[in-house]
N, C-alpha and C positions, 0 to 999 in steps of 0.2 A: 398422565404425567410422563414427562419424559425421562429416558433412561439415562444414567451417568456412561460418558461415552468415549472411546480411546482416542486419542488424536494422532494420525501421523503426518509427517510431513515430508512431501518428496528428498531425496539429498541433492543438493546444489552447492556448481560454487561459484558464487558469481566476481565476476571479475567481467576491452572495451575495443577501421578501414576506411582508412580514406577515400575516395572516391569521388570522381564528378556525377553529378547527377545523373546525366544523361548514363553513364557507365551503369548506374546503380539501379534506380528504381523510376517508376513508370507508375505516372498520377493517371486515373483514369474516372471522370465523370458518370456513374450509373444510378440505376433506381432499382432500387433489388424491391423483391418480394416481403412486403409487409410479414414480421414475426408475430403472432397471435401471443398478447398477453393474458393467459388464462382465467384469473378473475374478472370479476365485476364487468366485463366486455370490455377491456380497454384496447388497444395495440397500442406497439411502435410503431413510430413516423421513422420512416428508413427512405434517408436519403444521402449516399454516398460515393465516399472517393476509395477508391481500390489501390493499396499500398503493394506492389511484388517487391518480396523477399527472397533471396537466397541462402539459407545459411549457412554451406557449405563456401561460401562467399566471403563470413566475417574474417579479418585478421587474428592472429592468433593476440599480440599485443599492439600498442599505440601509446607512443609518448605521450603524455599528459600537454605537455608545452605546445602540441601541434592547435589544442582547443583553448588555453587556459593561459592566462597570464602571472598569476599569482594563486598563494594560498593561504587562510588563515586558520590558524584553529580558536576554537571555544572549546577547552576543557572544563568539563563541570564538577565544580569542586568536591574535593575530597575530605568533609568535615563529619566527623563522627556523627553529627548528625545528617548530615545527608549521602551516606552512602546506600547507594543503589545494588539490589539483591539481581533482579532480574526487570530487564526495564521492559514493557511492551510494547512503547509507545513518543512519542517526542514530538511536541506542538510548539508549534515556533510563531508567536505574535510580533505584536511590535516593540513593544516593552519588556515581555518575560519570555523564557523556555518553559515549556512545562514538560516533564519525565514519571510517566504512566509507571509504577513498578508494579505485576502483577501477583508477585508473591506478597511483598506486604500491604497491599492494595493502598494506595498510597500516592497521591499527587505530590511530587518533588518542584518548588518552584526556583528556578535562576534567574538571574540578570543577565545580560546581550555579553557578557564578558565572564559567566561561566559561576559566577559568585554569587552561594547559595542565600535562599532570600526568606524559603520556609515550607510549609508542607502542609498538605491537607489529608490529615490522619483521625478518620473517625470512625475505625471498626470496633464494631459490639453490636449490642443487639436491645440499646437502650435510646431514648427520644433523639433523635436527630446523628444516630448511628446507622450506619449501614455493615449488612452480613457478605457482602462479595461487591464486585466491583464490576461489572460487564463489561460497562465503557465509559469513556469519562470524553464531554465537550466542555471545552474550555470560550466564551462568548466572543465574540470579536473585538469588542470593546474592550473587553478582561474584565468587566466586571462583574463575572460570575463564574462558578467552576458548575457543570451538571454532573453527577455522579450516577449513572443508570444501576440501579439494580434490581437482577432478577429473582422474581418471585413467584411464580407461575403466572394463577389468575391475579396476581396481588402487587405487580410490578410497579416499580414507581421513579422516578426522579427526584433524586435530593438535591435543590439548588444552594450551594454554601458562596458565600461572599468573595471576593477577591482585591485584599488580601488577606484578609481577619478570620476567614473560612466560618465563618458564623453560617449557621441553618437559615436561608429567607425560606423559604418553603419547599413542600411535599407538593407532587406534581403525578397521579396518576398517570400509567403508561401502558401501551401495547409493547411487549417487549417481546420479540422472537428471540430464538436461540439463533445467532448471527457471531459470523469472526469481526469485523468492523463493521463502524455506523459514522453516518455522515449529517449531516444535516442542510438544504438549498440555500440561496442567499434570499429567500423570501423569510425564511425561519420556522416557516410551519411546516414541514415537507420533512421526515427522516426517510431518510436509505439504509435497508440494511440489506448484508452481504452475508447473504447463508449459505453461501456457497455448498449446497448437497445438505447441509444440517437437517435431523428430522425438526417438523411442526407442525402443528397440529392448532388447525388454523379457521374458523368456523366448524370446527367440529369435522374436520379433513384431515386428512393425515396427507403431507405435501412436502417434497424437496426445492419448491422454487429457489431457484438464485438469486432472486432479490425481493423485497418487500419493502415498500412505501406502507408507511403509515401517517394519516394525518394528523397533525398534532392537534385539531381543533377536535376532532370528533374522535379520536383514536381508531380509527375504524383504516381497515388494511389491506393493501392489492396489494395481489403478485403477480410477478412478470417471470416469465422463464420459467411455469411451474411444469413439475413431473414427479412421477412416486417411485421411484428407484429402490430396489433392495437394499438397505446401508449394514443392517444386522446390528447395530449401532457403532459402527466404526466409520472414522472419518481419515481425510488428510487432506492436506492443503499444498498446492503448490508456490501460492502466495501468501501473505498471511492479508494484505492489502489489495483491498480491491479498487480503491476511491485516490482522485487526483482532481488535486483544485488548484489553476491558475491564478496569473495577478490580477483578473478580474473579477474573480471570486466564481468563475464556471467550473462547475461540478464536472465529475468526468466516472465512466463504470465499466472495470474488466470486468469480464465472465468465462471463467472455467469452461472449458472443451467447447471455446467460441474465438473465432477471429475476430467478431467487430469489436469495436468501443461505442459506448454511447453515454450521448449527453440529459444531463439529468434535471430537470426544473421543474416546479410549481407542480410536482407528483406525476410527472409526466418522464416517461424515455423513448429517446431517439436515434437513432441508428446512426452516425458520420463517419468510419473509415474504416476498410476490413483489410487488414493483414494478407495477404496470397502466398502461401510456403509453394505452392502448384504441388507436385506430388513429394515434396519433401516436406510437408505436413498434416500431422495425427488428422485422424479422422472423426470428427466432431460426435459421431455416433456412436462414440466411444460413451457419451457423455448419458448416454441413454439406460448403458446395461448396468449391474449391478453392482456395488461400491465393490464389491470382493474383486469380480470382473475386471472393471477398472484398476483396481491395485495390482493382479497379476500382470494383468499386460504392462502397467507401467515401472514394477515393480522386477520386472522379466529382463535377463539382460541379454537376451537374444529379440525380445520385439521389442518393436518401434526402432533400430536400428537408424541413425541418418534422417530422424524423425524432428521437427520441431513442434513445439508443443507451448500451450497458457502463454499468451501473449498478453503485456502488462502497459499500461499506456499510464509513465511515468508525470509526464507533462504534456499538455500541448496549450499553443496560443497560434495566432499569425505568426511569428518568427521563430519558434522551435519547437520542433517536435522530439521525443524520447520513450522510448520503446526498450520495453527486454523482453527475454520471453526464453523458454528452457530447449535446449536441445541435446539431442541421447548422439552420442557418436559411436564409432563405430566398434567402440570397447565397450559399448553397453553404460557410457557413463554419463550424468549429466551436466551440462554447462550452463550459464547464461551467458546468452549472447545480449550487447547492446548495441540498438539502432540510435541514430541521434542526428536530424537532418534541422539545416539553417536555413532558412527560407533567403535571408539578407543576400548569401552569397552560392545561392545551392550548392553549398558542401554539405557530402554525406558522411556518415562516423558510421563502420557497422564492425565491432571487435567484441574480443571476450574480454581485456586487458586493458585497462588506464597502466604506464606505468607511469610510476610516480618521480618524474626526474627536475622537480622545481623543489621538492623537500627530499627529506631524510624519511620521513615518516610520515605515512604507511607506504609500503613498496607499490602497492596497486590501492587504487580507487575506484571507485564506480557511478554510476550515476543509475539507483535504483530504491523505492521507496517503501524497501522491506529486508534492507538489508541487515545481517547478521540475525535474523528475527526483529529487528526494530521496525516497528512503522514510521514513517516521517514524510515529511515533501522534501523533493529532490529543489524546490526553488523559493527563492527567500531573498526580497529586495534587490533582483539584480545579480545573486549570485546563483551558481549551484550548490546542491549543501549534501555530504556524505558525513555519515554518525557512523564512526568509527569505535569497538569494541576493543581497548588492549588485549585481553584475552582471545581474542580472535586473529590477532594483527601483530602480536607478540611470541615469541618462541621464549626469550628469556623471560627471569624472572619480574626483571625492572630495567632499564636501558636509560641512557641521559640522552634527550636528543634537544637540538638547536632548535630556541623560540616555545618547549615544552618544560624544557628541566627534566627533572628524574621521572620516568611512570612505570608503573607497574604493570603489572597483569592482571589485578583484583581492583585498579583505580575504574573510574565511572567512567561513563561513556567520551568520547572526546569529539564532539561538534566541526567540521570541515567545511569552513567557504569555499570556493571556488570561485574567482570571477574568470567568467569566459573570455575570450578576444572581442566578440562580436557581442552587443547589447542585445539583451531576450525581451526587454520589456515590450508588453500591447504598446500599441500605436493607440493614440484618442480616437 
């Protein structure tokens, strides 16, 4: 049985340099060394392009207007019944929003204009109730909400209807202890992101960072396994590990790893590694003990001028976005964001969006775990920032132009961005 376990999580603040290409970064065609996936004999297919960073490099801030032509919001309304405690989550389809609240385990559902629509609320512990909420997929179609929850050997799937949240069925599952889960555009294929979580996995006690499970056979590889001391304590530098493009391509960061890799049909692939050169943490960090790990990063004399958990917010042919944390020389930490155009090779690498097209929010970002929300940074064409008044407010409530009045305790508040240059795939 696994233990009840503390979470922490690095402190960040994120917030966004212009640059020509050529000034900036340097693509480089290689074939690295196949990484041994330690179950079932699998590997990675590893074949990539080499990204150099500088991060001593990013700008401190960057006008919004240099990328962005416009901005909209979607506030999600503020109705006695749908106010949100603590959101963990935000799915953006084509029809609805849907807003994960973790304390009251609880699907909150919108419309494209913020206006609440209803909620999938069935905690108890009676027929077609669930006792916790791990993780919730919402179908591509919307026509169905899946509610994962865990049970040890006894885990399961509740699939409820959408909109009527009605029970179609119980769906046995392998359910790891994992921060996020994804699922391939094949549908059979989950990813989870366990980043360091214990499990105990064939009768193994294992830290892999990820674990595919089949949905047909429930049966489960891991990739990136290792048995690390944790004592049962954790933290997270991101809370999001998973990015899916407008083709529906899966995408996987990995904690004290520069590459990204691409994820399908239960398979991972290695495509483009990060290079800090000697201005980035040293990967073998990732080996010693959760304690270990948190002193040094925890430490505000090491890692100094260090960049570190490189997060791969989006990529397609035409843009790529990238954050990733780094400690300065005051021992503190930042996020930096990367953000290259392929159309016109312009490069973006700052700590700072300011925000000089609205009033509100002063800064923005482009990152897909911000304020603790998970979300995608892209959404029909635009870029999309979920905005936290409480986080983005000093006053109590403030009237601002195209919002009206909002508070500090009002729900989340939804941000398009359309950029200058179109993002979407090419056919």
């Amino acid at each position: 049985m696994l233990v009840k376990t503390k979470i922490h999580t690095l402190p960040m603040y994120s917030k966004i340099a212009m640059m020509t290409l050529k000034e900036y970064t340097k693509l480089l065609g290689v074939v690295f060394f196949v990484v041994a996936a330690v179950s079932c004999s699998q590997k990675l297919d590893v074949l990539e392009d080499i990204l150099v960073l500088d991060p001593e490099a990013a700008l401190e801030n960057l006008p919004l207007s240099e990328l962005a032509k416009e901005i909209r919001y979607v506030p999600l309304e503020n109705h006695p019944e749908s106010m949100l405690v603590n959101v963990q989550e935000i799915i953006i389809r084509k029809n609805y929003l849907y807003a994960v609240d973790r304390i009251l385990k609880a699907v909150f559902v919108f419309d494209h204009q913020g206006k609440y629509i209803g909620k999938l609320t069935r905690l108890g512990e009676g027929p077609g109730e669930y006792q916790n909420m791990q993780h919730v997929l919402v179908d591509e179609d919307e026509s169905f909400i899946d509610v994962f929850e865990f049970r040890s050997g006894r885990s399961r799937i509740l699939r409820f209807s959408n909109l009527d949240f009605e029970l179609l069925e119980e769906i046995s599952v392998f359910l790891p202890q994992a921060n996020s889960l994804r699922k391939d555009q094949s549908g059979r294929w989950y990813y989870f992101s366990a980043q360091q979580l214990d499990n105990e996995i064939n009768d193994q006690y294992t830290n892999a960072d990820l674990i595919v499970v089949d949905g047909e056979s429930m049966k489960p590889t891991l990739f990136f396994e290792k048995r690390i001391e944790t004592e049962g304590s954790y933290y997270t530098a991101n809370s999001e590990s998973f990015s899916i493009n407008d083709k529906g391509d899966l995408f996987f960061s990995r904690m004290f790893d520069n590459c990204f890799y691409h994820l399908s049909e239960g398979g991972v692939s290695s495509f483009l590694t990060v290079d800090f050169g000697e201005k980035g943490l040293d990967p073998s960090l990732g080996l010693k003990s959760t304690r270990e790990q948190m002193e040094f990063l925890y430490s505000k004399e090491e890692g100094r001028g260090l960049a570190s958990f490189p997060v791969l917010n989006f990529y397609n042919e035409k843009f790529l976005a990238i954050t990733y944390n780094y400690k300065d020389s005051g021992g503190h930490f930042h996020v930096h964001q990367f953000l290259k155009f392929n159309s016109n090779a312009m490069v973006v690498h700052t700590r700072n969006f300011i925000n000089d097209l609205t009033s509100f929010p002063e800064t923005l970002y482009i990152c897909s775990y911000s304020n603790g929300i998970n979300h995608p940074v892209y959404f029909n064409g635009d870029l999309v920032e979920v905005v936290s008044p409480a986080y983005a407010m000093k006053e109590s409530q403030v009237d601002i132009p195209g919002l009206g009045t909002v508070g500090r305790e009002d729900n989340p508040i939804l941000v398009f961005i359309t950029p200058k240059i179109p993002l979407e795939s090419g056919d």
